[in-house]
N, C-alpha and C positions, 0 to 999 in steps of 0.2 A: 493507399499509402501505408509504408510499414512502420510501425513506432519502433524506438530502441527502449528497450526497457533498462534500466541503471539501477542496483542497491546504493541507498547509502550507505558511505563509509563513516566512521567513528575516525577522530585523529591517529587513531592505532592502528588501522585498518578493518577494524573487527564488522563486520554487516548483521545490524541487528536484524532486521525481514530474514535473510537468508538463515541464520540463528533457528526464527521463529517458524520459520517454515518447515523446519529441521524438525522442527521440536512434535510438528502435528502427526497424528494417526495416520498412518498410512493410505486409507482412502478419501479421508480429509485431506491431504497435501496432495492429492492427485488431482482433485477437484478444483483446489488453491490453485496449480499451477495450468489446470485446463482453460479458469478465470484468466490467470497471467496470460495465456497466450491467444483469450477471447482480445482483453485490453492492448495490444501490440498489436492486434491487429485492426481494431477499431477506436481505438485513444481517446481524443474529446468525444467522440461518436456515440460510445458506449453509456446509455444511460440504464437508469431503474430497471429491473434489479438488480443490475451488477453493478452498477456504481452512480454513487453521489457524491454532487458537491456539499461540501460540510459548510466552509467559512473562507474568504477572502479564497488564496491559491490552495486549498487543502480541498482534495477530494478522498474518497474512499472505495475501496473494492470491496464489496458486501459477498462473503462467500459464506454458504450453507450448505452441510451437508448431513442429512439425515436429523437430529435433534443439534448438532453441534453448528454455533455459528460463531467467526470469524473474521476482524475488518483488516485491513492493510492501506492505512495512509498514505497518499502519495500527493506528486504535487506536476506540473507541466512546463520546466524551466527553458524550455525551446518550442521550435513547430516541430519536431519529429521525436524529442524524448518524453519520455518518465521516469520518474525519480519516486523509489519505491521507500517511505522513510521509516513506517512502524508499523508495525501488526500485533494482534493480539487475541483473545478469546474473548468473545461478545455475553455475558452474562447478565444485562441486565437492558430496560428495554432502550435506552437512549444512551452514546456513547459514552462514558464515564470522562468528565472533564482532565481529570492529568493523561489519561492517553491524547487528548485531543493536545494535550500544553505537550507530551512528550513529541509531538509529530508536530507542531511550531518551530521547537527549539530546536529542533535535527534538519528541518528549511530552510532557518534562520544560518545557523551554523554551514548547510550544505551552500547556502549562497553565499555567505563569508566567503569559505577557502576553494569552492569551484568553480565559482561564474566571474 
């Protein structure tokens, strides 16, 4: 089965992942996006190391590339999507709580005004 992969929008329109993804080193985002299209192709499927469940509907895409590591919260709001909510740069050894609180309130919000 093929997953659809979906950025979250901001009420503006603005998508922060695709933002952040922007924002990586060129062979870092090659990597990010090789990940994206391991998880579209294998969805709940895809476990350790490419991805975890964190908490309640909040999972993670765990991307490493060379010393530089990376997560991208998401979440599973159908049987065939993903909903890509926050990404960031991994610096320390357990995700830092306000990334986890920023990829709540971007779920919470995306299931407000899209479900």
């Amino acid at each position: 089965m093929s997953w659809t992969i979906d950025f979250y929008k901001t009420e503006d329109g603005k998508e922060p992942v695709s933002d952040f993804l922007d924002s990586l080193p060129r062979k870092h985002k090659a990597k990010a996006f090789w990940e994206l299209d391991l998880l579209a192709d294998k969805g709940i499927e895809l476990k350790e190391p490419y991805a975890k469940h964190i908490e309640d509907e909040l999972w993670e895409l765990r991307i490493k590339f060379a010393s530089n590591i990376s997560r991208v919260f998401y979440f599973i709001p159908t049987e065939t999507k993903i909903v890509l909510l926050h990404g960031f740069i991994k610096k320390t050894n357990k995700s830092p709580v306000n990334e986890i609180e920023t990829a709540k309130k971007r779920l919470e919000d995306y299931k407000k005004r899209c479900l």
